[in-house]
C-alpha positions as CSV (number, residue, x, y, z in Angstrom):
1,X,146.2,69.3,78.8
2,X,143.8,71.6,81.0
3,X,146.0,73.0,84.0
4,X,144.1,73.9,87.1
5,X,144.8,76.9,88.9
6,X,142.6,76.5,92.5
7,X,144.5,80.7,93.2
8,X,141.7,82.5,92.1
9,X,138.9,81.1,94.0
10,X,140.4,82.9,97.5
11,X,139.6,86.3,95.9
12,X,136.3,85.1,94.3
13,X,134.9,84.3,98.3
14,X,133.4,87.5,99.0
15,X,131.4,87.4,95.8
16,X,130.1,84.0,96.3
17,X,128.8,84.7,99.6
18,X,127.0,87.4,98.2
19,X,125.7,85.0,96.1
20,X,125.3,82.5,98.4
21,X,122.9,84.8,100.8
22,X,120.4,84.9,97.7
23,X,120.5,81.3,97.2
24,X,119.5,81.2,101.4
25,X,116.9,84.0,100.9
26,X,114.8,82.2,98.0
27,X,115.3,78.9,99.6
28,X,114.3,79.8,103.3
29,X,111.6,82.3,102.3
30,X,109.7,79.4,99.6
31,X,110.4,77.0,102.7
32,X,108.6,79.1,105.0
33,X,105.9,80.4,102.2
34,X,105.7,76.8,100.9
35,X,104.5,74.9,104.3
36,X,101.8,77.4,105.1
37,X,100.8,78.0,101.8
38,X,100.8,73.8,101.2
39,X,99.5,73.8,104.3
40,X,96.4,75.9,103.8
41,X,96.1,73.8,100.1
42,X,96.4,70.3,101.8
43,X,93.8,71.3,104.5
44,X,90.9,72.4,101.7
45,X,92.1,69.7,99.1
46,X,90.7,67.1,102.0
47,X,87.6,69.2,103.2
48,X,84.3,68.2,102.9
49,X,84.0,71.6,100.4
50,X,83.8,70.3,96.7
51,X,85.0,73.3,95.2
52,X,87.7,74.4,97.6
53,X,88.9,70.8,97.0
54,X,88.5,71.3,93.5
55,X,90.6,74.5,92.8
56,X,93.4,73.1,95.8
57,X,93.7,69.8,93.8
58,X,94.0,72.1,90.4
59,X,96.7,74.4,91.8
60,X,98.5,71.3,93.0
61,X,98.4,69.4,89.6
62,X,99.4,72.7,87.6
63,X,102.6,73.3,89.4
64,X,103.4,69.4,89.6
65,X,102.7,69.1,85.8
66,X,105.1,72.0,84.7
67,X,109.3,72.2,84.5
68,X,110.5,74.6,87.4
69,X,112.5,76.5,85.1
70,X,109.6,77.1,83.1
71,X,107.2,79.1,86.2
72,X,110.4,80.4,86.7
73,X,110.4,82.2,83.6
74,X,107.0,82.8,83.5
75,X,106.7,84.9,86.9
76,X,110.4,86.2,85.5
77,X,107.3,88.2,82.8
78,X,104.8,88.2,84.7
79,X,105.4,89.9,88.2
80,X,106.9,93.0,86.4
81,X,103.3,93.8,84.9
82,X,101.7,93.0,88.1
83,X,103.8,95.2,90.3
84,X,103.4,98.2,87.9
85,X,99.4,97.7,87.4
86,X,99.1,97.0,91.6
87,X,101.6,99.6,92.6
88,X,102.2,101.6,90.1
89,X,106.0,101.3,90.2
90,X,108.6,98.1,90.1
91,X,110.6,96.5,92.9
92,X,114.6,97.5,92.4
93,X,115.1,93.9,92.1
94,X,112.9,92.2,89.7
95,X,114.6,89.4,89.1
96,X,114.8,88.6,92.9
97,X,111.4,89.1,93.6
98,X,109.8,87.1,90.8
99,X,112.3,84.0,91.4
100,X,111.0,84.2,95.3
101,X,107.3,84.2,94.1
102,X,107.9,81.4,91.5
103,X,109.4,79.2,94.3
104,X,107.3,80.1,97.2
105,X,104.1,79.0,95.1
106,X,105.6,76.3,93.0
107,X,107.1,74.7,96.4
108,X,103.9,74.8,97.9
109,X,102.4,72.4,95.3
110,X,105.1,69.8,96.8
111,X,104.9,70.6,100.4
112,X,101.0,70.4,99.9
113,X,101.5,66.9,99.1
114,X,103.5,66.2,102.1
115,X,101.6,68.0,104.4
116,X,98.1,65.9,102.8
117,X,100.5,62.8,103.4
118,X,101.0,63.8,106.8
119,X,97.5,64.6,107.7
120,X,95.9,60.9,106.1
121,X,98.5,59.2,108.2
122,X,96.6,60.6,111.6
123,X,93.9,58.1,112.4
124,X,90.6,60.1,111.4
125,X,89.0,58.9,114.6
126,X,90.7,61.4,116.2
127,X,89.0,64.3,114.2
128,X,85.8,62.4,115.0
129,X,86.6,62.0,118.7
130,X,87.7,66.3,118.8
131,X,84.6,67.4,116.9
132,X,82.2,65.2,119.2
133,X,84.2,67.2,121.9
134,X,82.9,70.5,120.9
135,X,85.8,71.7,118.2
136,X,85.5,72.9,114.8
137,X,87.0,71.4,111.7
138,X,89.6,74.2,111.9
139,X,90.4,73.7,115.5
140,X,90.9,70.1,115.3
141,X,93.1,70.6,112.5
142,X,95.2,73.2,114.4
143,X,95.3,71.6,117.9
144,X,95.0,68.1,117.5
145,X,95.4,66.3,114.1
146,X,98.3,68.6,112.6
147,X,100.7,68.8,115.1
148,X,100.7,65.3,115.5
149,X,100.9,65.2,111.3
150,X,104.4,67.3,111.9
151,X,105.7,64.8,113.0
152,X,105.7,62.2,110.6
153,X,106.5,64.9,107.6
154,X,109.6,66.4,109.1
155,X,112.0,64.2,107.4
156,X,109.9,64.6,103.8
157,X,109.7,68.3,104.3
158,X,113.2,68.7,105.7
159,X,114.0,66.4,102.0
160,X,111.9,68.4,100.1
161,X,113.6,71.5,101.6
162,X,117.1,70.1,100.5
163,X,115.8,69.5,96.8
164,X,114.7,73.3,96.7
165,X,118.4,74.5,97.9
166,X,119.7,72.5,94.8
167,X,116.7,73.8,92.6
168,X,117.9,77.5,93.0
169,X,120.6,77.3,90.7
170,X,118.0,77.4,87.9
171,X,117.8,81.2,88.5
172,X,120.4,81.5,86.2
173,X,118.1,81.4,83.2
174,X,116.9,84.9,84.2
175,X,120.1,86.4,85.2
176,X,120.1,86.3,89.5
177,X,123.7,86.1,90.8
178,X,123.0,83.3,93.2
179,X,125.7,80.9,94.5
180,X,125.5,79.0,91.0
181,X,125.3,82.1,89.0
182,X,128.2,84.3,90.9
183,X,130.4,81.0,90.6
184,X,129.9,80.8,87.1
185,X,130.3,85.0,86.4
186,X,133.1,84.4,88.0
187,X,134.7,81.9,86.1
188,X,134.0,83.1,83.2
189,X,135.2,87.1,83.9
190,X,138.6,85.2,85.5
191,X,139.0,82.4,82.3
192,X,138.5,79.3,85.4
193,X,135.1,78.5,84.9
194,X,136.0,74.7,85.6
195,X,137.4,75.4,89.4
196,X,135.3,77.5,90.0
197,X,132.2,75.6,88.9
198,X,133.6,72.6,90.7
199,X,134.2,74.6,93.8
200,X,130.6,75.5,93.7
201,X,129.8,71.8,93.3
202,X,131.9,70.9,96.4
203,X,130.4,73.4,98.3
204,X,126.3,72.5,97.3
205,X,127.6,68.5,97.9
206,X,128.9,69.4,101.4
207,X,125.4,71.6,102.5
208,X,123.0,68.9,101.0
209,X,125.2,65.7,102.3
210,X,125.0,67.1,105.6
211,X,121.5,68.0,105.7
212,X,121.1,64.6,104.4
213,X,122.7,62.7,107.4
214,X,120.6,65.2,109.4
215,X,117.8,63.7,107.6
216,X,118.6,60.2,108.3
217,X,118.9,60.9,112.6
218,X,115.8,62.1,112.1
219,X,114.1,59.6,110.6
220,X,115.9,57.0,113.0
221,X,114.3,58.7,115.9
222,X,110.9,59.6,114.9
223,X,110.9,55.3,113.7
């Protein structure tokens, strides 16, 4: 019978929060890239613009129709060769930089579709009423129709944002030491893979159920 030893995991700390400040860096930095980005995507995919709405709805259906692990993988070969050809050179971290690009514009496909969600649920008198007033498309959008959008899609975006946290652990496929992957180099260097890949459960259960209940205030307030 498998005997648990919990004495290693003490030691193991330091690396996991090494690994745990990648995990924040990707998720925080496609969180940020991903709403203006989605932004910017939802705004043309409802313009008046045939084309613009053409290529926004394509981008959006290209990212939504593939597995993350797969643009993962794919920006894991791709951002190498574009670095080099761009610059000339290669980014110290590789692996970081093409796991940050795959999320930031795969992310953005989602948020996109919050953000379009958002911006239907805004009576479209109101863009009527602020361009017979004198303001551009863009002006209205900015000053008068999205903020009041926000508002409505914080508890989506702040769900989709929770989804992302847990969706960095798929980094491991190209060899990042996030939280997941440091947990699991760990385990495996040590021989207690099984704590320590039930610590790391423990520890993504406690972020995302909290986030979660902060979720569910939200939502009763903004009701």
């Amino acid at each position: 019978m498998y005997e648990y030893d919990w004495s290693t995991i003490p030691a193991a700390l330091p690396i996991l929060w090494e690994g745990m400040k990648i995990t924040l860096q990707v998720t925080l930095t496609a969180i940020v890239v991903g709403i203006v980005w989605g932004t910017l995507l939802a705004v043309a995919r409802i313009s008046n613009s045939g084309p613009l709405a053409w290529l926004a709805a394509g981008y959006v259906n290209l990212f939504r129709s593939v597995p993350l692990v797969m643009v993962i993988l794919w920006f894991y070969l791709i951002v190498p060769q574009l670095l080099r050809a761009v610059f000339g050179t290669a980014l110290q971290d590789i692996r970081l930089a093409s796991a940050i690009t795959a999320f930031c514009l795969f992310e953005a496909a989602y948020y996109s579709e919050i953000v379009r969600a958002g911006i239907q649920s805004v009576s479209r008198g109101q863009i009527s009423a602020a361009l017979a007033l004198g303001f551009s498309y863009g002006q209205a959008m900015r000053l008068i129709i999205l903020p009041q959008a926000l508002r409505n899609m914080v508890p989506l975006l702040l769900t989709q944002a929770i989804i992302l946290f847990q969706d960095t652990s798929l980094v491991y496929v190209i060899g990042l030491a996030d939280f997941f992957g440091a947990s699991y180099k760990v385990g495996d260097r040590d021989g207690r893979l099984v704590e320590l890949l039930l610590f790391a459960g423990l520890i993504y259960f406690v972020l995302c159920f909290a986030a979660s209940m902060l979720v569910r205030i939200m939502q009763r307030k903004t009701a």
